[in-house]
PAKOLGU-746738 format. One record per residue (C-alpha): z negated, y negated, x negated. Coordinates in steps of 0.1 Angstrom, whole numbers, m for minus. Each point is the difference from the previous one (the first is absolute). Example, Ala and Ser with C-alpha at 12.3 -4.5 7.8 and 13.67 -1.06 7.14 Angstrom:
m78  45  m123 $
7  m34  m14 $
END
This chain:
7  242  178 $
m14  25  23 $
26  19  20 $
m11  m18  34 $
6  m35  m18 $
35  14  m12 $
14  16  34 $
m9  m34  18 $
16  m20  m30 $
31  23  6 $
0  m7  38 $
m6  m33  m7 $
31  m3  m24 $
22  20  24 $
m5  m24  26 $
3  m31  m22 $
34  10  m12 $
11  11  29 $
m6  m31  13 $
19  m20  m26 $
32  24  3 $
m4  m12  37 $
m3  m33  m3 $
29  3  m28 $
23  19  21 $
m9  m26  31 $
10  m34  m21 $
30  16  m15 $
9  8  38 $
m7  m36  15 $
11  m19  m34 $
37  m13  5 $
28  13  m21 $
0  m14  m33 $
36  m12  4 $
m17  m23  28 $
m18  m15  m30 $
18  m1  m32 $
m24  20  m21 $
m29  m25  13 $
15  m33  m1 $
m4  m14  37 $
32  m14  22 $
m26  m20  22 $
m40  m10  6 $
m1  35  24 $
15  21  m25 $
m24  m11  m28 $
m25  19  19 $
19  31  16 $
13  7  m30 $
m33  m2  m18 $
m10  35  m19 $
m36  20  0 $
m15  14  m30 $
m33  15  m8 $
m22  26  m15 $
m20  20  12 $
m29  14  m23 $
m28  30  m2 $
m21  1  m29 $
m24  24  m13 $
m21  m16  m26 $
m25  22  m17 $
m18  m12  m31 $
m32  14  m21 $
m20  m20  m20 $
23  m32  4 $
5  m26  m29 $
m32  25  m18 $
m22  m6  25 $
m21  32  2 $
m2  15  37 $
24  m25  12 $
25  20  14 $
19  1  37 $
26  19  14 $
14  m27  29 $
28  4  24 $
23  m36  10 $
27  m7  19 $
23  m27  12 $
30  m22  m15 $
19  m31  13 $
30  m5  18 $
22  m31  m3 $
29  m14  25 $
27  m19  m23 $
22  m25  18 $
35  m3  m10 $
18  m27  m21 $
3  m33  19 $
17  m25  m25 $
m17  12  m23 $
m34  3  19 $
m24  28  7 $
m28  9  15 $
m21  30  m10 $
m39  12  12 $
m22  31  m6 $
m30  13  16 $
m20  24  m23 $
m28  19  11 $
m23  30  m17 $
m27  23  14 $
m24  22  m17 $
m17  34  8 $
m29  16  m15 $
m8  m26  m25 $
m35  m5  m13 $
m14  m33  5 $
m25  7  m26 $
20  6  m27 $
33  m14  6 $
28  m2  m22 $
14  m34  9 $
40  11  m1 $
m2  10  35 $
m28  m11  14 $
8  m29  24 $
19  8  34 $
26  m30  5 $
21  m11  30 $
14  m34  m6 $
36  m15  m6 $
10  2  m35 $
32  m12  m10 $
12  m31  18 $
28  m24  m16 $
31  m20  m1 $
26  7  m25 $
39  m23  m6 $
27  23  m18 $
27  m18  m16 $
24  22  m26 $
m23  7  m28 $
m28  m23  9 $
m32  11  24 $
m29  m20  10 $
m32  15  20 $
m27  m14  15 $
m32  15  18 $
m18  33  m8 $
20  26  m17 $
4  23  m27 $
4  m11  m37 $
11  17  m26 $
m2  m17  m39 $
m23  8  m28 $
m35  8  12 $
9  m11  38 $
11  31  19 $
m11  16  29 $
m6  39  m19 $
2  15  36 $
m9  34  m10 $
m30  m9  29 $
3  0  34 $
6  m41  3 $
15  m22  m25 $
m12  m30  m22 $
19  m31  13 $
1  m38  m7 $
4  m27  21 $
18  m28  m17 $
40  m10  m9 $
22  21  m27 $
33  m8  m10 $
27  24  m19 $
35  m14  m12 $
15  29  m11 $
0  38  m9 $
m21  28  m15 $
11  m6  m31 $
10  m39  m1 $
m21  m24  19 $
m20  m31  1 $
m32  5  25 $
m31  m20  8 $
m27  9  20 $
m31  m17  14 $
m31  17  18 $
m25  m18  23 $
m21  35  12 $
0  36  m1 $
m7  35  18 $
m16  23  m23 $
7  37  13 $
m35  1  9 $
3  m28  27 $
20  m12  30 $
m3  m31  m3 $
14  m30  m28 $
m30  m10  m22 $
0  m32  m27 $
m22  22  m23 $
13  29  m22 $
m7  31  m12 $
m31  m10  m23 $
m21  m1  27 $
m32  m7  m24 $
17  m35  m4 $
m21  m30  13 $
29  m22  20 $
32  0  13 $
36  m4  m10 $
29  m20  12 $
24  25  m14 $
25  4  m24 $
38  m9  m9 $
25  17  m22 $
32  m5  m20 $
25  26  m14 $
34  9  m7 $
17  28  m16 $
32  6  m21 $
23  31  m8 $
23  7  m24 $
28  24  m6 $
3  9  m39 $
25  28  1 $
m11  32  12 $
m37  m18  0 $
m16  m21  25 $
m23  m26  m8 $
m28  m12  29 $
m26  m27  m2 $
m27  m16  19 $
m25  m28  m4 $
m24  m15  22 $
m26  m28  3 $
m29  5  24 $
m26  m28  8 $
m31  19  22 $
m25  m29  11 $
m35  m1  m15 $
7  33  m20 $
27  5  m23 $
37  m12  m16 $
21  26  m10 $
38  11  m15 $
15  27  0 $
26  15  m16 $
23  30  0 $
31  16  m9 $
20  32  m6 $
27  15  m16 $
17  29  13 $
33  25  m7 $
8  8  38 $
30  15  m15 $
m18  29  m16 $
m7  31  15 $
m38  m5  m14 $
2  m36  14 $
m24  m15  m28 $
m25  m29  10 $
m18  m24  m21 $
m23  m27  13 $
m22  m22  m11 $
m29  m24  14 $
m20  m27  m5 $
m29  m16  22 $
m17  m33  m6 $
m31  m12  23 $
m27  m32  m8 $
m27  m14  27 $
12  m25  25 $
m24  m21  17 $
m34  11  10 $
8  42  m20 $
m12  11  32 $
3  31  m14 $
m15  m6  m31 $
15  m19  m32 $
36  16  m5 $
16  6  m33 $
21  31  0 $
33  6  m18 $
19  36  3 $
31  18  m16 $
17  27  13 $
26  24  m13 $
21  28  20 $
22  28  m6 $
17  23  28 $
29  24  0 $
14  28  18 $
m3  37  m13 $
23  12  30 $
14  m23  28 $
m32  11  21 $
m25  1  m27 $
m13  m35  m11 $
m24  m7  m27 $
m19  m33  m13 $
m24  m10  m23 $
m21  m35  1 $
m23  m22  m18 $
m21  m30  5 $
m22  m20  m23 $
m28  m20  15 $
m12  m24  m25 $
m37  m3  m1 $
m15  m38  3 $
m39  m2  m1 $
m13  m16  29 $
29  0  22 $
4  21  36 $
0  35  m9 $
0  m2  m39 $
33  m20  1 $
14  25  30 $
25  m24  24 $
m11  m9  36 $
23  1  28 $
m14  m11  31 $
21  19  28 $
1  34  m20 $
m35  4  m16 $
m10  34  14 $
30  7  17 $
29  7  m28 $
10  m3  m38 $
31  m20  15 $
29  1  m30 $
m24  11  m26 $
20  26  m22 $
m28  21  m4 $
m26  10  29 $
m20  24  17 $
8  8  38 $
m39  m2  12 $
m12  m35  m17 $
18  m29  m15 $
7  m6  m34 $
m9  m37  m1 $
m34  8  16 $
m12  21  m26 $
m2  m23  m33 $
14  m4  m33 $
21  25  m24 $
27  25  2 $
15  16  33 $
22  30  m6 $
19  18  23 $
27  27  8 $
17  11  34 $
23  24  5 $
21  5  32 $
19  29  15 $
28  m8  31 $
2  37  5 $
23  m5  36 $
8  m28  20 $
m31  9  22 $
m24  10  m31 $
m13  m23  m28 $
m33  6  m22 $
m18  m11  m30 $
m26  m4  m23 $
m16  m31  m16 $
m26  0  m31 $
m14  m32  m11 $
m31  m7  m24 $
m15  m34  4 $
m18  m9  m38 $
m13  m28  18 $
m33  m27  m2 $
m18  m16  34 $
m17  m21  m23 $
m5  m15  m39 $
m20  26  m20 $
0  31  26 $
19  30  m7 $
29  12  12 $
3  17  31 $
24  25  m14 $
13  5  38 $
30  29  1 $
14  6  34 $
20  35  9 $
19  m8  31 $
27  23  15 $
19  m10  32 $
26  11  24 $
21  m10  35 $
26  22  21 $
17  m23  24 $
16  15  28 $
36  m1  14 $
19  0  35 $
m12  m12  28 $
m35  m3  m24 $
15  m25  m23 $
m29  m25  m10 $
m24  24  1 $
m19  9  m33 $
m34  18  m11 $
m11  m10  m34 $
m30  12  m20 $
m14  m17  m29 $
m28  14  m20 $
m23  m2  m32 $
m29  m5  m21 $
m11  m29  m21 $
m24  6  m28 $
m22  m24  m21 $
m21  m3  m30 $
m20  m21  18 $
m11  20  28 $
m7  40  7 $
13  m1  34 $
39  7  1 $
19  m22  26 $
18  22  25 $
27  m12  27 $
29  17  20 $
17  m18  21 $
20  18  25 $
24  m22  24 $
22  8  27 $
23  m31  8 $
30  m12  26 $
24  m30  m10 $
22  m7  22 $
END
């Protein structure tokens, strides 16, 4: 970034955050006591929406990348910003209201050679919906964020991915029953709700997709025992289950973790995506070495299937391109399920040096196969990462700095990134 570029990027950023402390310090000043409200649950129709509550983040990125994916000379150091900002109403017997507007702007990006993270400016609503709390249960409907296996929003970008359906929860964490079904989306690349996905070579459209899950704990001793399966149905591309669960010793100092995993995904419909036929397992190990120092160590198997999508690799229609989701083992810069058939292998390791400092390092190799009868791409990733959040009258505010390299057998162009983010939640 050449020092021009970065003094306006810290003016810019000065100016957007002070803007959010204002507009925090402003609603906390014209909000009524929260004794007027009973922790959000409404008296009357008028205090459902005086009582409401404002959150948001506010985002700068600086996204530089060199030879992206191993594509020779197709590099670009962009600068974005933006966010969303969301008004929640209170409780009303039950009812609430909630909407978002989301926007994102980009300066000195080449139109040439763009690297699509970043590239399209947005100002549109994004999350808009109606949800009924009662006890344990919670219903939503509208556009809104989801969050179960391969359906997130992975809002390290300026906007997030939302959904626009109905999702239902009975439950907690640990113990529930939830169902979930999904009419459009918002890829982060897009302000508006779309009936495709994110294979965007597919012929045709989609109406969707619906979900079913519930998970189970169990205390055995000074053990606890967590489980979670899933069934999801995406039209015209694939079935899948899903399956995990984890034993841990929270009573240790070293707090051993064990999981394991299991993926299951066959064709539905017209394979948009190609002819599916993908099976995974997973294994997982983490512990502490000292209360702030955390290790794991992760595995995937892939099992190859001639003529299937990706050598038997499992499609996922809202997170291709965008994130591994709950693989165990994954890069940070592509997705494991988009890169074939074989063995994934990684290790993290994670430092909470203060309550302001945390940092870390991930290694992951990726013996993986695009297709049936190629080799492998033999793809080892060095990543090392880093955030200092601030405190005071700064609280919210965070700068965060990932880089690495990714390297391939396939390919004598290393993949560069850094990704360097300044953000304000609030």
């Amino acid at each position: 970034m050449t020092m021009n570029k970065f003094s306006f990027s810290l003016k810019l950023g000065a100016l957007l955050v002070s803007q959010a402390l204002f507009m925090g310090h402003a609603l906390a000043a014209t909000t009524p006591a929260m004794s007027d409200c009973d922790a959000g649950v409404a008296d009357s129709l008028t205090q459902m929406f005086t009582c409401g509550s404002v959150h948001g983040s506010l985002r700068m990125l600086d996204y530089s990348t060199h030879n992206a994916y191993f594509s020779k000379g197709y590099s670009q150091d962009t600068f974005s910003y933006g966010g969303s900002v969301k008004y929640t109403t209170a409780e009303y017997y039950g009812l609430s209201l909630g909407v978002s507007g989301i926007f994102q702007r980009g300066i000195d990006h080449n139109q040439d050679h763009l690297v699509s993270e970043l590239g399209p400016n947005e100002t549109n609503f994004g999350e808009a919906y109606l949800s009924w709390h009662y006890q344990d249960f919670r219903i939503t409907a509208g556009d809104q964020r989801l969050n179960i296996p391969f359906l997130g929003d992975y809002d390290w970008r300026i906007t997030p991915i939302l959904y626009r359906g109905i999702d239902a929860n009975y439950g907690d964490a640990d113990n529930f029953l939830h169902a979930t079904k999904v009419t459009r989306f918002k890829p982060w690349g897009d302000d508006q709700f779309l009936n495709t996905t994110e294979y965007t070579d597919a012929d045709g459209t989609t109406n969707g997709m619906w979900a079913i899950g519930g998970g189970r704990a169990l205390k055995l001793d000074d053990k606890k025992l967590t489980g979670q399966l899933w069934y999801e149905d995406y039209n015209n591309y694939t079935k899948m289950v899903y399956a995990d669960s984890y034993l841990s010793w929270s009573d240790l100092p070293s707090q051993p973790k064990i999981g394991l995993q299991f993926i299951r995904g066959v064709s539905d419909g017209k394979a948009l995506a190609g002819e599916v036929n993908s099976t995974s397992y997973g294994a997982q190990f983490a512990m502490n070495f000292t209360p702030s120092l955390r290790w794991s160590l992760n595995y995937d198997h892939i099992a190859a299937s001639d003529n299937a999508y990706g050598d038997g690799a499992l499609v996922t229609p809202y997170a291709h391109n965008s994130s591994s989701g709950p693989y165990f083992a994954q890069p940070f810069f592509t997705s494991t399920q988009d890169l074939g058939s074989g063995n994934a292998y990684s290790t993290d390791l994670n430092w909470t040096a203060t309550e302001s400092i945390s940092v870390g390092t991930r290694y992951s190799f990726m013996d993986l196969t695009a297709s049936s009868g190629a080799s492998s791409s033999n793809q080892s990733e060095y990543l090392v990462y880093g955030t200092y959040s601030f405190g005071g009258v700064l609280k919210g505010l965070s700068v965060t700095d990932f880089v690495g390299v990714q390297t391939t057998s396939n390919s004598d162009a290393n993949f560069w990134q850094n990704r360097l983010a300044l953000e304000y939640d609030f």
